[in-house]
N, C-alpha and C positions, 0 to 999 in steps of 0.2 A: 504494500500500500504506500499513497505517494507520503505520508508519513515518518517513513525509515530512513529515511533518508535527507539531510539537513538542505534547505536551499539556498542558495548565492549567498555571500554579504562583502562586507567590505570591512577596513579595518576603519575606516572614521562612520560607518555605519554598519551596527553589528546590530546584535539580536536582541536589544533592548532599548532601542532609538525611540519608540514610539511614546510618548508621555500621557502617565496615568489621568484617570480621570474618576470624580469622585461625587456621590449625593449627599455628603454628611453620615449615611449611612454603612455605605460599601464603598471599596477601593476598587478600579475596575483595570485591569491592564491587557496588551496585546503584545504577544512579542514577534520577532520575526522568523520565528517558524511556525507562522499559523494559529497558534494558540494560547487564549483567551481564559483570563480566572477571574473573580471576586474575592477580595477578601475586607472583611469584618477590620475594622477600626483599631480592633486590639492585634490583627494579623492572623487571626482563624480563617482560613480558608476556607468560602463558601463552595466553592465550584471552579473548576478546569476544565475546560475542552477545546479539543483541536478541531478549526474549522475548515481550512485550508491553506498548498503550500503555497506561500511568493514565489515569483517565476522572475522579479526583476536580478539582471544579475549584479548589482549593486546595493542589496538587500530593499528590506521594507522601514518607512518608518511614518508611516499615514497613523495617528493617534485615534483613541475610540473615542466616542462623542455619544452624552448623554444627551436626545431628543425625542421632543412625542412620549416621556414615559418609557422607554426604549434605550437600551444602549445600541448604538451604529459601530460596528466594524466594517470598514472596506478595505478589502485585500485584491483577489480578483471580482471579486463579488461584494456586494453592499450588504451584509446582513445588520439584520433589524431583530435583535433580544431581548426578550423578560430578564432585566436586572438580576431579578433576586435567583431565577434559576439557569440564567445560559439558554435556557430553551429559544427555539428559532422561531422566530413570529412570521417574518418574510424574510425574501434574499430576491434580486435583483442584481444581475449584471452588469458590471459598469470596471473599462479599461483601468487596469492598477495604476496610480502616480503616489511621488513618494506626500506630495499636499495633504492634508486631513480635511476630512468633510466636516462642515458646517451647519449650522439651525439659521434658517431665514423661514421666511411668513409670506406667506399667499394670504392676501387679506389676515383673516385672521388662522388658514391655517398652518400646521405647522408643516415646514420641506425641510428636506438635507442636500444643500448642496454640494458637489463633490469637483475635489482637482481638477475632472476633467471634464467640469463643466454642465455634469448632471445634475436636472432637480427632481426630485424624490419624494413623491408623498410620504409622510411619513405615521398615517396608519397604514398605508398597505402596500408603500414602496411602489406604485404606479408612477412611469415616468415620466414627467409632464414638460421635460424640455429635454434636449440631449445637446452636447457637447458647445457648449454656449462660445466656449476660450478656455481650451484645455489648459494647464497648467502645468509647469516640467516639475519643477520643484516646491513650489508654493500652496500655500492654504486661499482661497477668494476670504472678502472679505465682505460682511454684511452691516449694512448702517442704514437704519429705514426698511424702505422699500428699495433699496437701491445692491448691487450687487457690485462689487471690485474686483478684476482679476489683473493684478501686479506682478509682470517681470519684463523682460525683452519689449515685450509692446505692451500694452494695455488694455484692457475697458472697463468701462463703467455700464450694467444695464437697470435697466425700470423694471421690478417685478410688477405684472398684471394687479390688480384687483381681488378677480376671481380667478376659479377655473371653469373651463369652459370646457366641454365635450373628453374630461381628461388630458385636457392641454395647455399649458400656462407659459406661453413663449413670451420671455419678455421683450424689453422696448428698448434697443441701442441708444444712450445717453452718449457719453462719448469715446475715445478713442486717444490714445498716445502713447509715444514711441518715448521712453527714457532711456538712459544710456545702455548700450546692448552688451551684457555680462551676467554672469549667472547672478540670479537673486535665490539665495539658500534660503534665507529668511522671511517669515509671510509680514505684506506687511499691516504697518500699527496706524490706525486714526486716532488724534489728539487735536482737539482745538479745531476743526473745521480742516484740516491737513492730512493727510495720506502722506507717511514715511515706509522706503524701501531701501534696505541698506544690499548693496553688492557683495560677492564676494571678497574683490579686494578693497572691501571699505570706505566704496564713494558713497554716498548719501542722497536721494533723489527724495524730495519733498514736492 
């Protein structure tokens, strides 16, 4: 089974890149061999299980994201879990990037956007836009109703309202080209501004 066997990594991303994520109640982590545990505040371990292997050969480091009630893993696939048992609610297909998915809002409900540009209902993982501004390295960024996807080039888009027919395509706001170099880092709003730091340490505001 594809299990036995360890997939790709690298030495500046190995098998524990991805950063925990937590309700007050449980600990939830993902590492880069597929597999996902909870653990209890005091470090009792609720639950472990292997959901599938990363295939990038550079390892994995896309973090799990509490939404909807649901924790999100996206590996090659976007799974959607009951917190408290691991159990799979949905899963949905969506291209692995090393970005972590996000919680944005279609009106009021709740999506997961991902890396590469998917949005995701998130009771039941129907896909209501696809690959909007895939993303190499980077998390989008959510402010409003509005979506960020920062590195090499850019966009900015309008989430809809509603959805419509199970489809919530949104509306191109704008577009820009910052300096072209790897952006490692997703980036940060503060103060009405969008920072992106390079890898060698330029700074685009």
């Amino acid at each position: 089974q594809e299990w036995y066997a360890l997939p790709a990594t690298h030495g500046a991303n190995g098998f524990a890149s991805p950063t925990p994520t937590s309700d007050g109640k449980r600990v939830y982590v993902l590492y880069g061999t597929g597999v996902a545990a909870a653990y209890e505040l005091d470090g009792k371990r609720c639950w472990i299980k292997f959901f599938e292997k990363p295939i990038n050969g550079w390892g994995h480091s896309a973090s799990p994201l509490l939404a909807d009630g649901k924790l999100i893993l996206h590996i090659r696939t976007v799974f959607a879990l009951d917190p408290a048992t691991g159990n799979e609610i949905w899963k949905t297909p969506s291209p692995e990037h090393w970005g972590s998915p996000i919680l944005a809002h279609v009106g009021k409900i709740p999506v997961v956007v991902t890396a590469h540009g998917d949005i995701l209902r998130g009771s039941d993982g129907v896909k209501l836009a696809d690959k909007i501004f895939p993303l190499t390295y980077c998390a989008p960024l959510n402010i409003g109703n509005r979506l960020y996807f920062i590195e090499n080039n850019g966009k900015c888009v309008e989430l809809p309202a509603e959805i419509v027919s199970n489809r919530a395509p949104p509306r191109l706001a704008w577009t820009t080209t910052p300096k072209a170099e790897r952006y490692y880092a997703s980036p940060l709003y503060h103060d009405g501004l969008i920072y992106a730091v390079m890898q060698h340490g330029h700074l685009s505001v």
